[in-house]
C-alpha angles and dihedrals in degrees: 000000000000127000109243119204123191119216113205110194091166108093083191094096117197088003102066123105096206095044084055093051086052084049090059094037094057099037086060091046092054089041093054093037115026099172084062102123097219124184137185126238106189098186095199082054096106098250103088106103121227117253100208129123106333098033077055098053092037086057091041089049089050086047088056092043093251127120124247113254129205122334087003087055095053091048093051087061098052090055086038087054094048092049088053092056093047090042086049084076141071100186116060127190126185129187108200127186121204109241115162098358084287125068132293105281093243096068083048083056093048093043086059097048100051109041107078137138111291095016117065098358142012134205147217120186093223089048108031125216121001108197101229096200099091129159094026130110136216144210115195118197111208131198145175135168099203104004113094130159117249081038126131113253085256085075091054134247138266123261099134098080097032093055096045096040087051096051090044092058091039089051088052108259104124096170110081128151127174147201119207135190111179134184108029107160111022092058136096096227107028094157093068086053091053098051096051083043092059104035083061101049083051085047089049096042081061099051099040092082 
């Protein structure tokens, strides 16, 4: 049995398309493996610490070897807490809307916070980064409302899988799979779309144990 946390990256609530294909994702999860211990991360939620001035110069002291002192020190435990809570699990799934051709700012946040020294990576200086998030899988839900691929550049372009997929390798998962539906506004026939969209995300839940 394996502990499963969404990771909901969408602030549109019951709106969101990729906050839906999770829904079904996880239903058919819970409907294949019952016992799965699954738990939501809504990252607009209010708990995600801020990584600004002291988390920096926390993750620039543990670097050096040295230990984070007063105000640094405090915000080093609020990312050290966060990390806990994501390490805790072994199944990860992110719902991750399209903004900007990248991803919402806030997984960005949460990327940040989350991956220091000792945590999700570390490093040698003769052999560079080790992912430390090993063992562990991962199902990506991606979404776009204009962005679609065999589309011209005017209908922008796709940094939002490439850079999650990258820092979840880096970070040593090295086992993602994804669903996409793109795109899902700018389109004559969305709800076909939809519907594959969906039907995969029921065939990977199946498969994600």
């Amino acid at each position: 049995m394996h502990d499963v946390l969404h990771i909901s990256a969408s602030p549109r609530g019951p709106r969101s398309e990729s906050r839906a294909l999770a829904a079904t994702f996880l239903d058919t999860l819970r409907e294949v493996s019952p016992d799965t211990r699954i738990e939501e991360f809504d990252l607009w939620d209010g708990t995600l610490p801020a990584f600004g001035p002291d988390a920096a110069a926390a993750k620039m002291a543990v670097f050096a070897g040295e230990q984070p002192a007063g105000e640094a020190a405090r915000a080093w435990e609020a990312a050290r807490e966060t990390f806990r809570r994501f390490n805790s699990f072994d199944r990860y799934v992110f719902s991750v809307p399209m903004w900007n051709a990248g991803v919402p700012y806030i997984l960005k946040q949460f990327i940040d916070v989350v991956s220091q020294p000792g945590m999700v990576f570390g490093f040698d200086p003769v052999e560079g980064y080790r992912g430390l998030l090993t063992g562990k899988r991962a199902a990506v839900i991606y979404t776009s409302a204009v962005y679609g691929p065999g589309r011209g550049p005017a209908f922008g372009s796709d940094f939002q899988a490439p850079y999650v997929e990258d820092w979840l390798r880096w970070a040593g998962v090295d086992d993602v799979r994804s669903v996409h539906f793109r795109p899902n506004l700018a389109t004559a026939d969305a709800e076909s779309g939809r519907r594959l969209a969906h039907a995969q995300a029921r065939d990977l839940a199946k498969a994600f144990r």
